[in-house]
PDB file as gemmi writes it, atoms N, CA and C in Angstrom:
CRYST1    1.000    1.000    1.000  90.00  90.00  90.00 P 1                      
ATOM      1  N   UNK A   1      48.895 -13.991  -5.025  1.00  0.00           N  
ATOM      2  CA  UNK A   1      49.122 -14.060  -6.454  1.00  0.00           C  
ATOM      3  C   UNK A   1      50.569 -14.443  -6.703  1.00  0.00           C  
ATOM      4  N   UNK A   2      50.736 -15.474  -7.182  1.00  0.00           N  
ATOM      5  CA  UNK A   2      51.756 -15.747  -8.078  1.00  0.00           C  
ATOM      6  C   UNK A   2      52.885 -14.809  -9.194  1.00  0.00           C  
ATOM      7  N   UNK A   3      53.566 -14.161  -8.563  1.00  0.00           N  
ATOM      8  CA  UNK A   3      54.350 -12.894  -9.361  1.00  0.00           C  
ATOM      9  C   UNK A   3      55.455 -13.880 -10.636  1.00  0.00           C  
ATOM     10  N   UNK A   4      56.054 -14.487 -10.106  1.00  0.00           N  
ATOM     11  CA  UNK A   4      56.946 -14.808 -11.282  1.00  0.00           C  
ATOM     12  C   UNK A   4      58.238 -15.792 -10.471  1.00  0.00           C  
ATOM     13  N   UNK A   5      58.291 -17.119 -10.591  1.00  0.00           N  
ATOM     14  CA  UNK A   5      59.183 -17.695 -10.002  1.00  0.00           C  
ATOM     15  C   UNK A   5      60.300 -18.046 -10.856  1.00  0.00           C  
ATOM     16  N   UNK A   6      61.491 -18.040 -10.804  1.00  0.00           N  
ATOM     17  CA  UNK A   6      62.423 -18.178 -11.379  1.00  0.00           C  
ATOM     18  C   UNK A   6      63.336 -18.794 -11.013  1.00  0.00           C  
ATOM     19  N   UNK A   7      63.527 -20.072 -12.420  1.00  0.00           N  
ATOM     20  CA  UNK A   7      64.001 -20.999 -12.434  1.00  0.00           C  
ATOM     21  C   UNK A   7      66.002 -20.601 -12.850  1.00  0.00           C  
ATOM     22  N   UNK A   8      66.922 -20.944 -12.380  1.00  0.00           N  
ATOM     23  CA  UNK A   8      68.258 -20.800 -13.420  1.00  0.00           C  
ATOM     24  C   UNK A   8      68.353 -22.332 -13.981  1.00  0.00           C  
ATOM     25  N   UNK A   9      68.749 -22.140 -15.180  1.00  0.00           N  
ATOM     26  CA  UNK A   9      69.145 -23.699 -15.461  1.00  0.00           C  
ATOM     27  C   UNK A   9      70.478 -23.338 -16.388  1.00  0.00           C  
ATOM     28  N   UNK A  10      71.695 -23.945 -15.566  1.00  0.00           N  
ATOM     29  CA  UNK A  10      72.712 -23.805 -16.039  1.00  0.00           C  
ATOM     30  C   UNK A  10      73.419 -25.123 -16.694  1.00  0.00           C  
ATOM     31  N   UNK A  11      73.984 -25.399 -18.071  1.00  0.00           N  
ATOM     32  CA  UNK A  11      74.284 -26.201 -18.651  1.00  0.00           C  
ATOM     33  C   UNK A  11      75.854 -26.079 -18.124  1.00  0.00           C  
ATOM     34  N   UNK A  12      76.835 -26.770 -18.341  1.00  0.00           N  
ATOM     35  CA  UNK A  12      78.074 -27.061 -18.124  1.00  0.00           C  
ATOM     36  C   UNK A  12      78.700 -27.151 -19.984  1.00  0.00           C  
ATOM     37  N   UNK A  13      78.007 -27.050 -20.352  1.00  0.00           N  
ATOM     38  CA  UNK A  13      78.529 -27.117 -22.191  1.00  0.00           C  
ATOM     39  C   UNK A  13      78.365 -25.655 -22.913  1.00  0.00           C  
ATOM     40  N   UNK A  14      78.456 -25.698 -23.757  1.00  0.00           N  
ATOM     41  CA  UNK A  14      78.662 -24.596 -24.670  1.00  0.00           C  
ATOM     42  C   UNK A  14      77.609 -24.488 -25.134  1.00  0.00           C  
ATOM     43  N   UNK A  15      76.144 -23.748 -25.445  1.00  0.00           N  
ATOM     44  CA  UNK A  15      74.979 -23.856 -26.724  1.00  0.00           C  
ATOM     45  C   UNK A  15      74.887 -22.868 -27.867  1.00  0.00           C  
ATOM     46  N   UNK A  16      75.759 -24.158 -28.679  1.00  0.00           N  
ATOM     47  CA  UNK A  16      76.204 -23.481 -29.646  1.00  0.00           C  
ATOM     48  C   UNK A  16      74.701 -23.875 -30.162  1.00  0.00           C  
ATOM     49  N   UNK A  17      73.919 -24.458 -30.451  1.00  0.00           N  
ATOM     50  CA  UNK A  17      72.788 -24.679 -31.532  1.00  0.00           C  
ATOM     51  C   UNK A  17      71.529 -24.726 -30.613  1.00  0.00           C  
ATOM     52  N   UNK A  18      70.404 -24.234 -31.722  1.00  0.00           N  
ATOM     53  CA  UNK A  18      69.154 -23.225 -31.475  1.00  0.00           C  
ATOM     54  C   UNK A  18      68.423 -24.542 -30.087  1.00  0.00           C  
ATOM     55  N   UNK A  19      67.694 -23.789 -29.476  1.00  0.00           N  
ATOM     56  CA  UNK A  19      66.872 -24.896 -28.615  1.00  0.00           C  
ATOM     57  C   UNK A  19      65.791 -24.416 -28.536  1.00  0.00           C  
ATOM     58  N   UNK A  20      64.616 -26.051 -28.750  1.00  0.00           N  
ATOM     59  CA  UNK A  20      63.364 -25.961 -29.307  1.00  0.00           C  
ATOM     60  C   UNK A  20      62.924 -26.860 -27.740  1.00  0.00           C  
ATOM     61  N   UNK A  21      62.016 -26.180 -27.008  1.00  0.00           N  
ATOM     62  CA  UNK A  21      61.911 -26.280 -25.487  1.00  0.00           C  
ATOM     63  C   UNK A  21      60.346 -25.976 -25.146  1.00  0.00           C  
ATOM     64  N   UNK A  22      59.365 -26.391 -24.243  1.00  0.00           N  
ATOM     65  CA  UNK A  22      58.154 -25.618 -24.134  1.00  0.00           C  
ATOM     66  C   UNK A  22      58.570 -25.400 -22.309  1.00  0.00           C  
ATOM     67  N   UNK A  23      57.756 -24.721 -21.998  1.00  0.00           N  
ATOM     68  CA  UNK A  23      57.938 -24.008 -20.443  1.00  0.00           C  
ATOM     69  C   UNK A  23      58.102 -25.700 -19.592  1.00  0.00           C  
ATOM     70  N   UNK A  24      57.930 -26.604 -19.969  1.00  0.00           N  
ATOM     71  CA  UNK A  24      57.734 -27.721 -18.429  1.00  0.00           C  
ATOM     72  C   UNK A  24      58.685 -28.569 -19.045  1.00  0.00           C  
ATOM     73  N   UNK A  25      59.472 -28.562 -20.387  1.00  0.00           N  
ATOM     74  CA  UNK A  25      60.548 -29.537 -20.709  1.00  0.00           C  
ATOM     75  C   UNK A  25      61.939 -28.594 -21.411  1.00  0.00           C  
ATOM     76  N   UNK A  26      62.948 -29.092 -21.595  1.00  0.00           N  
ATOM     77  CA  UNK A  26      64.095 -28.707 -21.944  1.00  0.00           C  
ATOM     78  C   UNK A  26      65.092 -29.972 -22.668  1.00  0.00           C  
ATOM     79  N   UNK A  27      65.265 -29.773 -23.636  1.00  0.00           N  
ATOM     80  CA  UNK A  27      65.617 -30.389 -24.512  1.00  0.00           C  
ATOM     81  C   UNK A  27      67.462 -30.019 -24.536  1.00  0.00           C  
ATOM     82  N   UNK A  28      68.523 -31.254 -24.282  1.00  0.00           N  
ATOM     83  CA  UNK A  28      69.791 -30.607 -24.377  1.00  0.00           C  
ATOM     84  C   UNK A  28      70.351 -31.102 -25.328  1.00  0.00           C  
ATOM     85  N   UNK A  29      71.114 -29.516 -25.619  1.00  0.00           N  
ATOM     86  CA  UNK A  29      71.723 -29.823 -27.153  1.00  0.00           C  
ATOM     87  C   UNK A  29      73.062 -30.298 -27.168  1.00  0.00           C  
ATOM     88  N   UNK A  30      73.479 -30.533 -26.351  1.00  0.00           N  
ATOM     89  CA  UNK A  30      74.996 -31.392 -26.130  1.00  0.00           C  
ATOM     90  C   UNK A  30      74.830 -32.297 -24.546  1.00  0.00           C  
ATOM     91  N   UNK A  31      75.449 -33.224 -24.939  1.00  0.00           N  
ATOM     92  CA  UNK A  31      75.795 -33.740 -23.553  1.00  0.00           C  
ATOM     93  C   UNK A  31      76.561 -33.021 -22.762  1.00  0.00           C  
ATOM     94  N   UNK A  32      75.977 -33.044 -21.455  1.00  0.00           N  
ATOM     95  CA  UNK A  32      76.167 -32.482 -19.864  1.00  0.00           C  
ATOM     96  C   UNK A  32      75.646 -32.501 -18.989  1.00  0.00           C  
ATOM     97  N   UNK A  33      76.115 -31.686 -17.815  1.00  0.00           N  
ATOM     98  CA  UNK A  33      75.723 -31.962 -16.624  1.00  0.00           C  
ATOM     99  C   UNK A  33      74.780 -30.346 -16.604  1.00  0.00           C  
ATOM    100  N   UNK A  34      73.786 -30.861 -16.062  1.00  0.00           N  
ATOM    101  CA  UNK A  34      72.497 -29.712 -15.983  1.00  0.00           C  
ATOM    102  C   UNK A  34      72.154 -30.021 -14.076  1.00  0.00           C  
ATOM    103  N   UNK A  35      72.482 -27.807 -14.229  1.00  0.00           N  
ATOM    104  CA  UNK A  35      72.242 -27.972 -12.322  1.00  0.00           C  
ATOM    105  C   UNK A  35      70.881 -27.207 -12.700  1.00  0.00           C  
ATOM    106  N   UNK A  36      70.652 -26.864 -11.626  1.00  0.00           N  
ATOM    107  CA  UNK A  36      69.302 -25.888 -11.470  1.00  0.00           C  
ATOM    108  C   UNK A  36      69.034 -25.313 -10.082  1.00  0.00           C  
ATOM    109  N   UNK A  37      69.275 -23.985 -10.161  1.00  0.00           N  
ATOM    110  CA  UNK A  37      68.923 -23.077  -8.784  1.00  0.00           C  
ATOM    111  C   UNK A  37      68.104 -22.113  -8.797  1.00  0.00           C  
ATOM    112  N   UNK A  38      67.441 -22.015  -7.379  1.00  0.00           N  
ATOM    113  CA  UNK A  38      66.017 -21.696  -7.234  1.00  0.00           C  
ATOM    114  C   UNK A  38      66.734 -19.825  -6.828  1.00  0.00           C  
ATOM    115  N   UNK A  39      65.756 -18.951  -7.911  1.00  0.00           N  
ATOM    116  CA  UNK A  39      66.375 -17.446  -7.785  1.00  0.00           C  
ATOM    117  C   UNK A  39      66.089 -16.845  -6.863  1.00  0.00           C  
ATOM    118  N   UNK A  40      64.344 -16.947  -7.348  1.00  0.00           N  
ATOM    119  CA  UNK A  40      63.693 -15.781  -6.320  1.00  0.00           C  
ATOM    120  C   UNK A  40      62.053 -16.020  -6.617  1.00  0.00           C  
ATOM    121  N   UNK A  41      61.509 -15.329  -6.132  1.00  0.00           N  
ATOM    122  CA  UNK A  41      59.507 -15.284  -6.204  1.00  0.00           C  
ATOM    123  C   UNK A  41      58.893 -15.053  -5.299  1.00  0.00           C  
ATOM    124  N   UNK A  42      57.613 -15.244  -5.122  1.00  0.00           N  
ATOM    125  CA  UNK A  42      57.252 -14.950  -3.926  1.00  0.00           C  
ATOM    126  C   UNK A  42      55.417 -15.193  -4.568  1.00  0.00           C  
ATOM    127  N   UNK A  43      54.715 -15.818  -3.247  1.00  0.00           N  
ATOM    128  CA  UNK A  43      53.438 -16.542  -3.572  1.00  0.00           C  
ATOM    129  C   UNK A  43      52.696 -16.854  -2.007  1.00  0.00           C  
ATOM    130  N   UNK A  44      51.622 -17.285  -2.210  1.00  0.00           N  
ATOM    131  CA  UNK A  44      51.056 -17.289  -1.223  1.00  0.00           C  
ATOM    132  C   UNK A  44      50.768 -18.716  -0.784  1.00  0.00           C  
ATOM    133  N   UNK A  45      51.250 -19.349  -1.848  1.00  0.00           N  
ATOM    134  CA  UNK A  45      51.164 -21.245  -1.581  1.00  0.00           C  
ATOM    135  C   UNK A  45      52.012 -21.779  -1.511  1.00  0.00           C  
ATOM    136  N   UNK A  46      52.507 -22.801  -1.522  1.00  0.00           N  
ATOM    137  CA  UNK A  46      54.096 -23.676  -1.050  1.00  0.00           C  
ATOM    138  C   UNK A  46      53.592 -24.829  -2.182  1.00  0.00           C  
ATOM    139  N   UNK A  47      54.941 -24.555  -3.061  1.00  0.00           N  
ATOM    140  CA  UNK A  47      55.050 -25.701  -3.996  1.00  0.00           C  
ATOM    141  C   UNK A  47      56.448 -26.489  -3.699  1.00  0.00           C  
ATOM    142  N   UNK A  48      56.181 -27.729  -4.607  1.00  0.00           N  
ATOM    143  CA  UNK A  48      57.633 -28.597  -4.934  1.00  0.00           C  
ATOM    144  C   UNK A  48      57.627 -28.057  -6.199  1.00  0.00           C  
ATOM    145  N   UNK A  49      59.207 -28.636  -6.828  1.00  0.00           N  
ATOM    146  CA  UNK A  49      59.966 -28.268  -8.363  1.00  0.00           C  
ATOM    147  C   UNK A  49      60.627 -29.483  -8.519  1.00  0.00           C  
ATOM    148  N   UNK A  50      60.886 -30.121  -9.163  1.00  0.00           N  
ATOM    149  CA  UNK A  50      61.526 -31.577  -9.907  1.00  0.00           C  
ATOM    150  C   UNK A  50      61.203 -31.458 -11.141  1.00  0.00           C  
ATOM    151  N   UNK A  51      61.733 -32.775 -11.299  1.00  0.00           N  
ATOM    152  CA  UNK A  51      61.898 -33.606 -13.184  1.00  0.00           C  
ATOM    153  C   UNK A  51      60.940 -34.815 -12.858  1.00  0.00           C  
ATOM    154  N   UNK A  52      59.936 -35.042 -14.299  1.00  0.00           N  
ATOM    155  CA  UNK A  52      59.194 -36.319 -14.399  1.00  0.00           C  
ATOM    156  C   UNK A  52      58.721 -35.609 -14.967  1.00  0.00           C  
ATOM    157  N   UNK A  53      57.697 -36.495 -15.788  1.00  0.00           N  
ATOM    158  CA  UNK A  53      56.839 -36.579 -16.509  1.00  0.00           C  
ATOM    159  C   UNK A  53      55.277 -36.992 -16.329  1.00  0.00           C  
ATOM    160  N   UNK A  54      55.578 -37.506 -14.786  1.00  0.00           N  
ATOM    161  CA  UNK A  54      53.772 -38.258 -13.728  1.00  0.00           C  
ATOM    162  C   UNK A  54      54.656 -38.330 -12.920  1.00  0.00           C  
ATOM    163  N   UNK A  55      53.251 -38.554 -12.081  1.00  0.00           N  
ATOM    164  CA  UNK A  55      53.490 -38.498 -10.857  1.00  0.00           C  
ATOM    165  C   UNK A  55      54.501 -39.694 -10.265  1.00  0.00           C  
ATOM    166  N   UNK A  56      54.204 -41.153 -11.416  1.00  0.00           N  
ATOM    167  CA  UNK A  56      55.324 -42.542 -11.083  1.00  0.00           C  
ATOM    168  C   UNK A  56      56.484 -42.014 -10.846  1.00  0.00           C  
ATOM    169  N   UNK A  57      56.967 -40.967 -11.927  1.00  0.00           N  
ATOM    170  CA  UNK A  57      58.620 -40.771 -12.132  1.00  0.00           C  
ATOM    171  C   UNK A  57      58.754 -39.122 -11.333  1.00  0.00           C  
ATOM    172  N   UNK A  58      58.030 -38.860 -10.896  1.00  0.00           N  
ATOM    173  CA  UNK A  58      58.808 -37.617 -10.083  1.00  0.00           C  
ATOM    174  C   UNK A  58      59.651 -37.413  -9.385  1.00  0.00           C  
ATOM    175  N   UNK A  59      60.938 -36.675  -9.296  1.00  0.00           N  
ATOM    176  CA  UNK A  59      62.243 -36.445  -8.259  1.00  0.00           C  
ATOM    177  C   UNK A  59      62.283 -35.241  -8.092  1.00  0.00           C  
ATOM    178  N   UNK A  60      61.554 -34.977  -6.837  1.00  0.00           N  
ATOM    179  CA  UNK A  60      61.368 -33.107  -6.271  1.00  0.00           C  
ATOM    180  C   UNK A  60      62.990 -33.031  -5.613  1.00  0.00           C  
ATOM    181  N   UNK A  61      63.133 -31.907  -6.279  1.00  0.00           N  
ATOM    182  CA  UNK A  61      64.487 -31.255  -6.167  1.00  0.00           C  
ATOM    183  C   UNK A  61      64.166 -29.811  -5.020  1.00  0.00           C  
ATOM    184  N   UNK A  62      63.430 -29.400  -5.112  1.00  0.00           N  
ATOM    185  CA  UNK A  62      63.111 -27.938  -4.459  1.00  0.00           C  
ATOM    186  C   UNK A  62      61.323 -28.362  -4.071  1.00  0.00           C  
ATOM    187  N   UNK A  63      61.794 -28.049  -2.258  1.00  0.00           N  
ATOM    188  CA  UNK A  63      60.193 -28.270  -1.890  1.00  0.00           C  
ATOM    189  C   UNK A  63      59.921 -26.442  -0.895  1.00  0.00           C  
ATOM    190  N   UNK A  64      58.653 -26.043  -0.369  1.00  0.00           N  
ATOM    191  CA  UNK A  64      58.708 -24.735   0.065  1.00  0.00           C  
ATOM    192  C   UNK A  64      58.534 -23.443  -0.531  1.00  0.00           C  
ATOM    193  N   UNK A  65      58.514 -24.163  -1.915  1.00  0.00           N  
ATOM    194  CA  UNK A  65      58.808 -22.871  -2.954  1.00  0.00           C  
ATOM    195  C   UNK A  65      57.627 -21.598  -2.800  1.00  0.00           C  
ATOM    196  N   UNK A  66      57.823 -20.638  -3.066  1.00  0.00           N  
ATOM    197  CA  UNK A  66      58.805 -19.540  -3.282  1.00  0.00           C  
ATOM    198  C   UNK A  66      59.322 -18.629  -1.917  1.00  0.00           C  
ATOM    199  N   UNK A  67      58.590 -19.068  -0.959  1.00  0.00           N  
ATOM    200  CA  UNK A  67      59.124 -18.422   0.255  1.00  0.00           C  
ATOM    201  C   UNK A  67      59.989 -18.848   1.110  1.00  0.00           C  
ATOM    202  N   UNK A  68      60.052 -20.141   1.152  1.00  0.00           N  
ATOM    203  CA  UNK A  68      60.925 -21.103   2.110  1.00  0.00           C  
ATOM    204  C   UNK A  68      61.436 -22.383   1.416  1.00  0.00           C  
ATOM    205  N   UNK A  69      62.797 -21.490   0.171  1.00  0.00           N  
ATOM    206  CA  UNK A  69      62.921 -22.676  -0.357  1.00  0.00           C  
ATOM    207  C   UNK A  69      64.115 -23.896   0.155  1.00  0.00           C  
ATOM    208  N   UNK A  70      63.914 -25.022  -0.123  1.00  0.00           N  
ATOM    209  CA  UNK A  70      64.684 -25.979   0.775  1.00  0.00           C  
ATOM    210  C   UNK A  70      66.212 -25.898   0.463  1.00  0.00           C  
ATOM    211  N   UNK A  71      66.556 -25.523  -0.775  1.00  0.00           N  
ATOM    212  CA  UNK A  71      67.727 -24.815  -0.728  1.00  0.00           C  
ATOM    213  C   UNK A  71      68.204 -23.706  -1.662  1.00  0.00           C  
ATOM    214  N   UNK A  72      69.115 -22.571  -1.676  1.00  0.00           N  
ATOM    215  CA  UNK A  72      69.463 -22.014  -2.289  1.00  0.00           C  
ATOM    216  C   UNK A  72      70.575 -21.962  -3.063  1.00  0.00           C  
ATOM    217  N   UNK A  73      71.288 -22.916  -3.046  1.00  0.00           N  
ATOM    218  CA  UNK A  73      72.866 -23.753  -3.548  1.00  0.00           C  
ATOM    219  C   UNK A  73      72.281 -24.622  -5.124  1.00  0.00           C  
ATOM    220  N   UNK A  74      72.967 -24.049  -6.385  1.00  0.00           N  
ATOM    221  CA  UNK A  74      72.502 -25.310  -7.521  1.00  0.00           C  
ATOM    222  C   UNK A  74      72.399 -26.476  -6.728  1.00  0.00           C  
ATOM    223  N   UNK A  75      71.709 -26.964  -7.450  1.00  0.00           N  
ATOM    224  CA  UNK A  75      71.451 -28.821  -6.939  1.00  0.00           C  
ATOM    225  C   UNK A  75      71.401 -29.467  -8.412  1.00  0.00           C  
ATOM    226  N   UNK A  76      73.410 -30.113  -8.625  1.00  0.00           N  
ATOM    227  CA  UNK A  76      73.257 -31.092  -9.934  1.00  0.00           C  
ATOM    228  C   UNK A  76      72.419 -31.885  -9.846  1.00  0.00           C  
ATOM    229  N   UNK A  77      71.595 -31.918 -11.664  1.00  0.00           N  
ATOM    230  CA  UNK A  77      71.003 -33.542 -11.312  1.00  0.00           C  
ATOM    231  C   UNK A  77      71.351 -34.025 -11.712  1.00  0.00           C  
ATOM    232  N   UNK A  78      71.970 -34.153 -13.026  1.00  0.00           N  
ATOM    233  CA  UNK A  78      73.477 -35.119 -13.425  1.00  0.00           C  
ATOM    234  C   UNK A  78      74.092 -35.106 -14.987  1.00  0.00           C  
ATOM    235  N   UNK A  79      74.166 -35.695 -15.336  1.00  0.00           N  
ATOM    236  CA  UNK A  79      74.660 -35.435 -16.790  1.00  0.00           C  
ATOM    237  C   UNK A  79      73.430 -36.541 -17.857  1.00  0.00           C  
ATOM    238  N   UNK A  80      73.263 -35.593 -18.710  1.00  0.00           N  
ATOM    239  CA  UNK A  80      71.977 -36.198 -20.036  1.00  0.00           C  
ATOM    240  C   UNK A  80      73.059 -36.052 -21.461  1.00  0.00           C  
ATOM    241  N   UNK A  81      72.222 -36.824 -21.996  1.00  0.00           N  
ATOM    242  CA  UNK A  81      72.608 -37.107 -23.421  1.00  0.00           C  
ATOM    243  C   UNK A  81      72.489 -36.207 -23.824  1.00  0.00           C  
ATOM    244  N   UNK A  82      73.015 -35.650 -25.499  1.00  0.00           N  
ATOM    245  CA  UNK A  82      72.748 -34.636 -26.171  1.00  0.00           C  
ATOM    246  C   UNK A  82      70.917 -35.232 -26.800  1.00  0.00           C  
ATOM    247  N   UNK A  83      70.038 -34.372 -26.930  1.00  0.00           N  
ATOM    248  CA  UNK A  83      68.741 -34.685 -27.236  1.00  0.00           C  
ATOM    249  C   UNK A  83      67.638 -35.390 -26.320  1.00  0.00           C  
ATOM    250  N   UNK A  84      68.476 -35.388 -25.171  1.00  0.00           N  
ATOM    251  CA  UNK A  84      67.314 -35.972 -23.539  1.00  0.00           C  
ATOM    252  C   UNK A  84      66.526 -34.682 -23.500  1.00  0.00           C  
ATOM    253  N   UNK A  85      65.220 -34.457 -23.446  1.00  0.00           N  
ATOM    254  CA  UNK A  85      64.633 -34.498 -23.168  1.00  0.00           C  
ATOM    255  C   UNK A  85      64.513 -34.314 -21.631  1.00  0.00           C  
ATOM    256  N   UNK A  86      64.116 -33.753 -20.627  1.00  0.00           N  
ATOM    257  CA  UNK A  86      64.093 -33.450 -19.152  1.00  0.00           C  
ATOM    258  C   UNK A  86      63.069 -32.598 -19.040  1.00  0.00           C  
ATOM    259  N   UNK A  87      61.657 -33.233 -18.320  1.00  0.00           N  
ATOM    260  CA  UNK A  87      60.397 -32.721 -17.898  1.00  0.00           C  
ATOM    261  C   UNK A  87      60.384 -32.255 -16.650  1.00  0.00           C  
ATOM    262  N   UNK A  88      60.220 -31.074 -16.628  1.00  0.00           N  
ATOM    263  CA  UNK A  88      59.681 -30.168 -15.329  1.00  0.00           C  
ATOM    264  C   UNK A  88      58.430 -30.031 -14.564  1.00  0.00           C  
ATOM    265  N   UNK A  89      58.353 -30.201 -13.043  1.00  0.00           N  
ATOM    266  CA  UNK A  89      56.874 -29.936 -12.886  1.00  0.00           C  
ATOM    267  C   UNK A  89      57.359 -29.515 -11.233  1.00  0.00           C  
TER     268      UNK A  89                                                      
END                                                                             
């Protein structure tokens, strides 16, 4: 069973204003650089974690997940516009 995997997603900016987000996208409210490090969990299957939207545009950032993840160090993915949009899967 799937307990609870946890994502950090750390902005490099300030959020000063409200953010309107669903669980698989994140919407940024200022331009910056957005890292993302893998916390903790624990499961009985081995997933990947990246950005895209299909399968064309996928960039797995974290493969192994939640028991053997490929790394534990943020991994920048780079700097977005204020109002990009960035899909999770």
């Amino acid at each position: 069973m799937l307990t609870l995997l946890i994502l950090l997603i750390v902005i490099t900016t300030c959020l000063a204003a409200p953010i309107r987000a669903r669980a698989d996208e994140f919407i940024m409210p200022f331009g910056g650089y957005l890292s993302i490090q893998f916390v903790g969990g624990e499961a009985g299957g081995v997933t990947t974690f990246g950005l895209g939207a299909s399968p064309s545009n996928f960039v797995a950032l974290f493969s192994g997940l939640p028991n053997s993840p490929s790394s534990l160090s943020p991994i920048n993915v780079g700097f977005f516009a204020a109002g990009v949009t960035t899909h999770f899967g």
